[in-house]
N, C-alpha and C positions, 0 to 999 in steps of 0.2 A: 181504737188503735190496735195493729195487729200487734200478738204479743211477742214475736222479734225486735221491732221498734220499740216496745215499752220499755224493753231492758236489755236495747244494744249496748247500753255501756258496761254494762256487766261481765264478769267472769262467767262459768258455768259452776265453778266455787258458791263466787257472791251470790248466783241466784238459787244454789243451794241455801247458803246462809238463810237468806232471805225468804226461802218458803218455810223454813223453822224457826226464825224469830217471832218474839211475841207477836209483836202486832199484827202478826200475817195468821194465827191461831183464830179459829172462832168453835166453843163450841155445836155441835150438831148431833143429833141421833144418830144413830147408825142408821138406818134408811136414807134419811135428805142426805146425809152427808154420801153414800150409797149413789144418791141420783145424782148428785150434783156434780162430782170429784172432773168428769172429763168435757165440763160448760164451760164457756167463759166466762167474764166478770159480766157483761151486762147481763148473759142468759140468767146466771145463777141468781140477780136482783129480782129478777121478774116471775111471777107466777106463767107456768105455759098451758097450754090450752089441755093438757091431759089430765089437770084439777092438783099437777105436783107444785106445791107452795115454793116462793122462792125467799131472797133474804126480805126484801121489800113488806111479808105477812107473816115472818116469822118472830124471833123472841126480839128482846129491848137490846142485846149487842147488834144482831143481822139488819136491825133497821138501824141503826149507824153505822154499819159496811154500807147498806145499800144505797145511804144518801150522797156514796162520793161518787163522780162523774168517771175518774177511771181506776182503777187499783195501782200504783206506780210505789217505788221502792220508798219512795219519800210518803208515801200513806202510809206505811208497815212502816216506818221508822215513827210520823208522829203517833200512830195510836201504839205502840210499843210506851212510847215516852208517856202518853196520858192513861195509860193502864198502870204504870209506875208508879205515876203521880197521885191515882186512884187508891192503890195500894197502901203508899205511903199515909194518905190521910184516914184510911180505912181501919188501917191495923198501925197507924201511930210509928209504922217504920221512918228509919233515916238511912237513904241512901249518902254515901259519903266521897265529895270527888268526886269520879271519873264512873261509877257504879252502875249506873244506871245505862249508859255506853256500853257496859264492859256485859253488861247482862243480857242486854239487846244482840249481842255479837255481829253487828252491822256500819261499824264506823266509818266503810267506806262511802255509803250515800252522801255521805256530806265532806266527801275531801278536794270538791274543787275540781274535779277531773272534766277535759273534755269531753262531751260528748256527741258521741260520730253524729254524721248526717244520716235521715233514715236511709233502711235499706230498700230500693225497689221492690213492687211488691211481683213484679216479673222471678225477680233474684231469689227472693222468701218461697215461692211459691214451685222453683226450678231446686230448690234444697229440699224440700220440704219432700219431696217427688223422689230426691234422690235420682235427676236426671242430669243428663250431662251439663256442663256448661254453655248456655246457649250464646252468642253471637249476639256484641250489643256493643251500641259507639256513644251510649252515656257516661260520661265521665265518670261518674259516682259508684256505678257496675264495675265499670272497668277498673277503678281503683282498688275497690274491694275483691274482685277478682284475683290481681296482681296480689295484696293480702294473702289470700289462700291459698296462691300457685309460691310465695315465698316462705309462707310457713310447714305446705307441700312437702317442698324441696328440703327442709329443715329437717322436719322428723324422720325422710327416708336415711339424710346422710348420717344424721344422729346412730341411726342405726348399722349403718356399715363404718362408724368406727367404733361400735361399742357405748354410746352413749342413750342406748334407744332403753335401758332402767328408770333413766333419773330424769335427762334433760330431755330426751326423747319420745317421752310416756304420754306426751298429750296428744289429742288428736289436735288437728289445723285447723284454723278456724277463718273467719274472714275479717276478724277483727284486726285494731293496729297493734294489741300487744297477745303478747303470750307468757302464761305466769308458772313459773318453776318452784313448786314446794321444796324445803329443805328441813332441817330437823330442829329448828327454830320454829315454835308455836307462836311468837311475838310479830315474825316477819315472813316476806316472803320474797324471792327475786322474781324479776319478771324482764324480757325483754319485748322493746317499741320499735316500729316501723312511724316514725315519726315524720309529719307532712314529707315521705315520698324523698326527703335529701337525707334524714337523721337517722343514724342507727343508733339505737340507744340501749343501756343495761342497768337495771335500777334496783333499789331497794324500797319494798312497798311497805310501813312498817303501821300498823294498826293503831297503836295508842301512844299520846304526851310521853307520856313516862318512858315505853322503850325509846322512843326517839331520844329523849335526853341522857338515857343510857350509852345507845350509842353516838350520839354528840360529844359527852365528854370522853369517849376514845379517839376520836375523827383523826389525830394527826396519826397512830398507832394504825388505825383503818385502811389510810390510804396511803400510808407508806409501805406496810403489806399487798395491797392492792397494786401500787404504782404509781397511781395516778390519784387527781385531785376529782373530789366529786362537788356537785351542786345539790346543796343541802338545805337551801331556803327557796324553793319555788313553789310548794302548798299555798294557800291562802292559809294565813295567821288562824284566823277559827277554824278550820279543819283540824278533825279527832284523829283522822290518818293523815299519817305524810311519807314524801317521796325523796327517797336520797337519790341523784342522776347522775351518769353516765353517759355522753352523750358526743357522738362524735361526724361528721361529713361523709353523704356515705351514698352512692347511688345504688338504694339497695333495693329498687327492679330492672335492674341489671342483670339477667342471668348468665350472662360471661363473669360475675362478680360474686356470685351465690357463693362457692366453697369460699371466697377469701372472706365471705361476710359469714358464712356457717362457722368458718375456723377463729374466726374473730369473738364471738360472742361465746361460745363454747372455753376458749380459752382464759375468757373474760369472767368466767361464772364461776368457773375454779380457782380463780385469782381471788374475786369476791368471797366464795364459799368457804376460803381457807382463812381469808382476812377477818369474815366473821364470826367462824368457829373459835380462833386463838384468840378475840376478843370475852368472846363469850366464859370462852376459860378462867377469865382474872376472876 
């Protein structure tokens, strides 16, 4: 699978996260690791014809990389957890709670999140080129399109009122959200283009605990805030969960962009303010 699709659900954060978590680590010499670094997953399993070994003939970790079928976020997260566990009974550690999550720095593989439909490989391959937007009447393109021509419009206007530091700093992407760091390591905001009617403004928050932090503030939250938020829509076993925002909003509308750029912008300061004075107590 091309590796857009492997991990369209992703941040460009999360897939930082994710190429420095454990389980994504394998040692290597400097030479293989030297040849290997710009392969993909299957070339790097396999020996090639020029006599360079690949994981499949190298040490006892690369031949259990090599036995998975594809490399995906959810591989790095279990061999992160059975390297732990490895650990744990090797040198008699005890991870305690939440530990072994919090060490891994990847909770969001397993928060339940939708994930998009693949991207065409016309679309991957017209990005990839950095060519224009090509002319296409499949639904799925043209969704994703509208995506990028809305988050576009986002960062330019970001910038002509002064917002192009904080909330404006990312580039556009094709995906349905876009996520805003703030000065909370626990959390993060992030705004959704949700199924094409939803505009939405959330709280993306990493671990149990801050969540239950900020739960027992929630009335103090959104009476700062304004407005009432939806706080239980994670799945119960998800390590991450999502506080939401969420409102009616025909937002590929480009007669409707500045009221939805003024809308979220204004939203996020409302948020950012409610969450700093929380954080205070």
């Amino acid at each position: 699978m091309v590796l857009a699709n492997m991990f369209r659900a992703y941040t460009a954060e999360e897939i930082k996260l994710l190429s420095a978590s454990l389980g994504n680590l394998l040692p290597l010499s400097q030479g293989i690791n030297s040849s290997l670094q710009n392969d993909s997953f299957p070339d790097k399993k396999t020996p090639s014809s020029n006599g360079r070994r690949g994981y499949s003939n190298g040490s006892h970790s690369e031949i259990e990389v090599a036995a998975e079928q594809d490399w995906t976020a959810e591989s790095i997260l279990e061999r992160g957890q059975t390297l732990l566990n490895f650990m744990e009974k090797r040198w008699r550690l005890e991870f305690l709670g939440n530990a072994k999550m919090e060490l891994l720095h990847i909770p969001f593989v397993d928060d339940g999140r939708e994930v998009p439909p693949e991207i065409p490989e016309v679309e991957i391959n017209a990005v990839a080129a950095d060519k224009p937007k090509p002319t296409s009447t499949r639904e799925l393109a043209d969704r994703h399109y509208r995506r990028f021509e809305f988050w576009s419009n986002f960062v330019e206007y970001c910038k002509t009122v002064g917002r192009d530091k904080d909330i404006g700093s990312r580039k556009p992407s094709y995906d349905d959200w876009y996520d805003v760091t703030i000065s909370n390591p626990d959390y993060h905001v992030f705004f959704q283009l949700y199924h094409q009617s939803i505009l939405r403004i959330g709280i993306y928050v990493y671990r149990p605990e801050n969540f239950s932090r900020l739960e027992s503030e929630k009335a103090e939250i959104e009476a700062l805030y304004g407005s009432p938020f939806e706080w239980y829509t994670s799945r119960k076993k998800s390590v991450a969960k999502r506080i939401l925002h969420s409102i009616d909003a025909d937002v590929h509308n480009p007669e409707l962009y500045t009221q939805h750029f003024d809308w979220l912008i204004a939203h996020f300061d409302k948020l950012r303010n409610a969450l700093e004075t929380a954080d205070k107590k």
